[in-house]
C-alpha positions in Angstrom: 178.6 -72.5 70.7 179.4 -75.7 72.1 176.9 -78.0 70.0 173.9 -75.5 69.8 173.7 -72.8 67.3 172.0 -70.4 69.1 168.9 -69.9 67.2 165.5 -71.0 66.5 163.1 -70.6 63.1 159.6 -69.4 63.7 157.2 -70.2 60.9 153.9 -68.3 61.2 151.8 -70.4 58.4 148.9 -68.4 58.5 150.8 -65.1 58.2 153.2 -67.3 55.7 156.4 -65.4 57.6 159.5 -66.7 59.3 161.9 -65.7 61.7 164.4 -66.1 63.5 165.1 -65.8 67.2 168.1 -66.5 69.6 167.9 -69.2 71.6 169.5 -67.4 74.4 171.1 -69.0 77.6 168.0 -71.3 78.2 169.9 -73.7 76.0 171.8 -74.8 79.2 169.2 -75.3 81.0 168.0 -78.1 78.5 168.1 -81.5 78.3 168.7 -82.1 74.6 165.4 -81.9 71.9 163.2 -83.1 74.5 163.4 -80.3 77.1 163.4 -78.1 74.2 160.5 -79.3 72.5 158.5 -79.5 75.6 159.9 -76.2 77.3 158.4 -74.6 73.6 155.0 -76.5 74.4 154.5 -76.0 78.1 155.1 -72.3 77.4 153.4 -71.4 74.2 150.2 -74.0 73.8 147.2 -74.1 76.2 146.8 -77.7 77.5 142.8 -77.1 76.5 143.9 -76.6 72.3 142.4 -78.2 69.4 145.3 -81.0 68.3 143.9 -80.2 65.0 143.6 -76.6 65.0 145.5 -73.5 64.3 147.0 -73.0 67.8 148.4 -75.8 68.3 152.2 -75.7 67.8 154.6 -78.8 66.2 158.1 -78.1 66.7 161.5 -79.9 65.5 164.3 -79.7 67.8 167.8 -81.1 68.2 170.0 -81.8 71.3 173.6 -80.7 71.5 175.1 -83.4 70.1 172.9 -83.2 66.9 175.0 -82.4 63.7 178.6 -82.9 65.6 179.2 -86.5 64.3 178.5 -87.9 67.8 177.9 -91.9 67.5 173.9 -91.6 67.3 174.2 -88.0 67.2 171.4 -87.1 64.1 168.5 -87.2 65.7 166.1 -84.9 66.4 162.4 -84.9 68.2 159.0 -83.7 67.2 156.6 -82.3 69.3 153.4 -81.4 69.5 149.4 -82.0 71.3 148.6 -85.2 70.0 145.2 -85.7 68.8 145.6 -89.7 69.7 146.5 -89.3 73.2 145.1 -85.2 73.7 148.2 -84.8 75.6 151.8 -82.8 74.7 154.1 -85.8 73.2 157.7 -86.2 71.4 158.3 -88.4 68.5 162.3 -89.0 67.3 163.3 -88.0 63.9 166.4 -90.7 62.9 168.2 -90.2 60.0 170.8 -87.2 58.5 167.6 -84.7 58.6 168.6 -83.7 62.5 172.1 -83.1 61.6 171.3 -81.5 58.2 168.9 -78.9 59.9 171.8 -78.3 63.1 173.9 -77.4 59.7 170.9 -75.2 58.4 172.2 -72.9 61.5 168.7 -73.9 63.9 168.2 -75.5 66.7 164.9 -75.9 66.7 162.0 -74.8 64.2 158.4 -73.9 65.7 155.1 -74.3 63.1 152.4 -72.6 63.9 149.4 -71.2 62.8 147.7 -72.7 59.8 148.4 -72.5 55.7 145.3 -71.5 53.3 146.7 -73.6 51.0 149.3 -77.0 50.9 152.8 -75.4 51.6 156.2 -77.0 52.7 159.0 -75.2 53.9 162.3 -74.9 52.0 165.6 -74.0 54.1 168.5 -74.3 51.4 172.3 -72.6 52.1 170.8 -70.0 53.8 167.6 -69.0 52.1 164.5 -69.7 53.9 161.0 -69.7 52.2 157.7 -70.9 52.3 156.6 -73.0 48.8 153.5 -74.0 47.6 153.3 -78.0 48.0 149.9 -78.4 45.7 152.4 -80.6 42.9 153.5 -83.1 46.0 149.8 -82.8 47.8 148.3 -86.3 47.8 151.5 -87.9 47.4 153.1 -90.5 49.2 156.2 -89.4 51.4 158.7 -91.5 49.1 157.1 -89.7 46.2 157.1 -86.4 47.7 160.8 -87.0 48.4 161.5 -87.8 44.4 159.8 -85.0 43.5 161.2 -81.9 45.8 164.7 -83.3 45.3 163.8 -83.4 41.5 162.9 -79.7 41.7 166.6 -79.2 42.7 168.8 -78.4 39.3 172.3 -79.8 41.0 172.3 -83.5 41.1 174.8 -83.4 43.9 173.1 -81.0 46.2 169.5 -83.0 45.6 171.2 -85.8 46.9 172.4 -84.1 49.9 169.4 -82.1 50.9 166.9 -84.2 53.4 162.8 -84.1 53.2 160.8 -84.8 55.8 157.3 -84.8 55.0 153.2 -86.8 55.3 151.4 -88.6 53.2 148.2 -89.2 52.1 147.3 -90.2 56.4 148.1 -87.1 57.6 146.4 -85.0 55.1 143.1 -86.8 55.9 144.1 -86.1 59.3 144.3 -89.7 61.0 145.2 -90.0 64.5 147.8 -92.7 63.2 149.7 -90.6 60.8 153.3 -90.1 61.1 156.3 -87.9 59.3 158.7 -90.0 57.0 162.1 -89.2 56.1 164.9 -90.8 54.0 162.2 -93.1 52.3 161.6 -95.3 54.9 162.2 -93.7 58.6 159.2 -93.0 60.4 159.1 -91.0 63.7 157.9 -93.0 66.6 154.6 -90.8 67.5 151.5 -91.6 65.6 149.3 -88.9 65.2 152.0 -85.6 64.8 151.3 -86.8 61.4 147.6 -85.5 61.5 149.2 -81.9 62.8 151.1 -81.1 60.0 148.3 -82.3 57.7 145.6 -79.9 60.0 148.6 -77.3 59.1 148.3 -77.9 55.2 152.2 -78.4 56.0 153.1 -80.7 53.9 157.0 -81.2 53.8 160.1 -79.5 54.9 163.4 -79.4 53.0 167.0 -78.6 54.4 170.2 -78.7 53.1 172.8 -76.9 55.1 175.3 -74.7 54.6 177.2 -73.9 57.9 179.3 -76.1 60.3 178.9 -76.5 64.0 181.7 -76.0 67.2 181.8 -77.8 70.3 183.5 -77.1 73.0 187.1 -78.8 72.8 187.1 -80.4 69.5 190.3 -82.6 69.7 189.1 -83.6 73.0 185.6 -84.3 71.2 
């Protein structure tokens, strides 16, 4: 499907569901992660929402190129209403989490709602689920990374399955907090940090299991 695959992943924390959706034709109307992030936010969260509350939305999307092995092509943006700025912003997600979550088989993946309890979300070959996160809560994201991948019986596919997740910041909900991936990699937007902590979100986990067309691949 030319770079996209098609569909996005819903995650309704407070119901503690998921599904999944087709993306539909909009996808050409898109300007990568960006437009899709901020067409998701424009159309789904009132500009007058609590950052920090329940209707607010923070959602992961890729661009086409995403997950192809484009030069540069593993990013992916978060968005969400910032409670640092009050206003709809995008952060970028470097790394191999973008292209592992194109490989997942989504485009995109909307949070909303909010959690009872700490939770992070686990998208592995297929299977999609919502875990309780209360052994990684109060962690620090390289921790939380150790631990999760830990959790994961085949050294192989530990190694080859990304985390993104918060730390200790975001779960006390500061305006500064940001996700980490890979360790080290910090997105680019304080504050979406504090979102996913307001969410009791506290990580999510991909490893993929599909592979991705584009539209002339020798050409490509």
């Amino acid at each position: 499907m030319d770079g996209w695959t098609g569909k996005l992943l819903r995650v309704d924390l407070t119901q503690g569901t998921t599904r999944v959706e087709d993306l539909g034709e909009q996808r050409r109307r898109l300007i990568g992660g960006r437009g899709l992030a901020l067409t998701v936010l424009a159309g789904e969260v009132d500009p007058a929402t609590d950052p920090l509350g329940p209707e607010n939305k923070l959602v992961l999307a890729a661009g086409p190129l995403t997950g192809t092995g484009a030069v540069c092509g593993s990013a992916i943006v978060v968005g969400a209403k910032s409670p640092l700025t009050n206003g709809f912003v995008c952060g970028v997600v470097k790394g191999h989490f973008g292209a592992e979550m194109k490989q997942a088989g989504f485009d995109a993946i909307i949070f909303e709602g909010k959690s009872k309890f700490p939770v992070y979300l686990s998208i592995f070959e297929g299977n999609v689920k919502l875990q309780p996160a209360f052994q990684v809560w109060g962690r620090t994201t390289r921790q939380v990374e150790s631990i999760l991948r830990a959790e994961i019986k085949d050294a192989w596919k530990a190694r080859e399955t990304m985390v993104l997740s918060i730390g200790p910041a975001g779960e006390r909900l500061s305006h500064r907090a940001t996700l980490v991936n890979e360790d080290y990699l910090a997105q680019g937007c304080p504050g979406l940090g504090a979102v996913m902590g307001a969410k009791n979100l506290k990580a999510i986990v991909v490893r993929g299991a599909f592979g991705l067309s584009v539209a002339r691949g020798s050409a490509f």
